[in-house]
C-alpha positions as CSV (number, residue, x, y, z in Angstrom):
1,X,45.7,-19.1,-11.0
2,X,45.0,-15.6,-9.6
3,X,48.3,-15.0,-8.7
4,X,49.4,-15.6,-12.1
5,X,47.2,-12.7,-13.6
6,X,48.2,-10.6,-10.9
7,X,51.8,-11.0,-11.9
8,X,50.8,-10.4,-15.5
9,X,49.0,-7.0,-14.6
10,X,52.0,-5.9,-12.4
11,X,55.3,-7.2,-14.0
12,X,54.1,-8.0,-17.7
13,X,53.6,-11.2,-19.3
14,X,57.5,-12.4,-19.6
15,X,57.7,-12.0,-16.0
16,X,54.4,-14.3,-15.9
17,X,55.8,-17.2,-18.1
18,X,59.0,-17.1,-15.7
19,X,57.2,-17.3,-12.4
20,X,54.5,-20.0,-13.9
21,X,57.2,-22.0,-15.2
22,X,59.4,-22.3,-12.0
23,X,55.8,-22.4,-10.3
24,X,54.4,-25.3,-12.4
25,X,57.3,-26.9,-14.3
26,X,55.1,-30.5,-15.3
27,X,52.0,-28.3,-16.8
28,X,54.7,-26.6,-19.4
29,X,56.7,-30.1,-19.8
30,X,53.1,-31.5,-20.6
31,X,52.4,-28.9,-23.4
32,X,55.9,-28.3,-24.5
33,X,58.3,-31.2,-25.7
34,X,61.4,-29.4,-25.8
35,X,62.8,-25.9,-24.7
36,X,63.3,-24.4,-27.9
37,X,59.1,-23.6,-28.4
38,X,59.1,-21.6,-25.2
39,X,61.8,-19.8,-25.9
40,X,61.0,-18.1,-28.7
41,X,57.9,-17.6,-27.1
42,X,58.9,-16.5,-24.2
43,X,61.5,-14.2,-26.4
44,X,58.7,-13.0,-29.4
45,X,54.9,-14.0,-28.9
46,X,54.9,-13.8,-24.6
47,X,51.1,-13.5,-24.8
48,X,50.2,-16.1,-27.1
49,X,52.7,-18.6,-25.1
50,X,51.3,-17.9,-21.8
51,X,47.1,-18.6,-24.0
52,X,48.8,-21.7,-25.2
53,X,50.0,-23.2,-22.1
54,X,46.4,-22.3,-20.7
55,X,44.4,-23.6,-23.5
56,X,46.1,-26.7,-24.3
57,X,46.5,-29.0,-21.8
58,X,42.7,-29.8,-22.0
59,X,42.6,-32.1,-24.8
60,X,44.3,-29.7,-27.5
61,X,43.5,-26.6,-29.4
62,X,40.1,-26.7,-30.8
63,X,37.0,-24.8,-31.2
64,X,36.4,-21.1,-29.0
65,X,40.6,-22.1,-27.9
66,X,41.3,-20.7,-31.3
67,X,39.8,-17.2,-30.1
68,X,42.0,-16.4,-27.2
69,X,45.0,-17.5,-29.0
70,X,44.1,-15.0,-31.5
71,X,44.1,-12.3,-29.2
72,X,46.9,-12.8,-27.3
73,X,48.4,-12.7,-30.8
74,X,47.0,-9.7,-31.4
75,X,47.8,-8.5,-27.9
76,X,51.7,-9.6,-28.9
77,X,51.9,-7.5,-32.5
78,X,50.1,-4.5,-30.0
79,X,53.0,-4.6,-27.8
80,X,55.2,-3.8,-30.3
81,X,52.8,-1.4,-32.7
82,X,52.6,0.2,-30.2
83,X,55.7,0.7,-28.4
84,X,56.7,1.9,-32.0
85,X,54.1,4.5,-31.9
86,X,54.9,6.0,-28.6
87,X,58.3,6.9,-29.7
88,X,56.8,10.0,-31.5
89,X,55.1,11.0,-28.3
90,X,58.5,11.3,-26.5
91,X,59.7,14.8,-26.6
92,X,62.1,16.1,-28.8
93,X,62.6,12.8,-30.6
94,X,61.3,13.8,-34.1
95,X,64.2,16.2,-34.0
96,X,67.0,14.0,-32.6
97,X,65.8,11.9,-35.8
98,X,65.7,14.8,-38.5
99,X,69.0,16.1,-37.6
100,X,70.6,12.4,-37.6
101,X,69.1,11.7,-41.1
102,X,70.7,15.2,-42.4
């Protein structure tokens, strides 16, 4: 389990879901039934895939489980907040994008 976070901290958390899955293929086939969940997942909500497949296979979701799904949600709509915001910071993008809307 520590090598998983340390992937997550170096390579990001798609890179995390890959290396767990190949790593630990019956813990995923125990939470997921078919491909199509982690997919998407692993496409649009990597965070909250990666708190599900750590949270579930003890019974189900329930009680405090509810939190940390909750913030890797939150941690997934961060992601892309705030890549959105960074593209101000980049310079000389607000006037790439002023004389492109002229």
């Amino acid at each position: 389990m520590c090598c998983i976070f340390l992937i997550l901290a170096i390579l990001g958390p798609r890179a995390g879901i890959l290396i767990w899955w190949l790593a630990d293929q019956p813990r995923w086939n125990a939470v997921f039934e078919n491909f199509i969940w982690p997919a998407l997942g692993f496409l649009f909500v990597p965070w909250t895939t990666l708190m599900y497949v750590v949270v579930e296979p003890g019974g189900g979701v329930d009680g405090f489980d509810w939190v940390w799904l909750a913030l890797a949600f939150v941690a997934d709509i961060g992601m892309y907040v705030g890549s959105a915001y960074k593209r101000e910071q980049v310079p000389g993008y607000n006037q790439y994008v002023s004389k492109t809307s002229q």
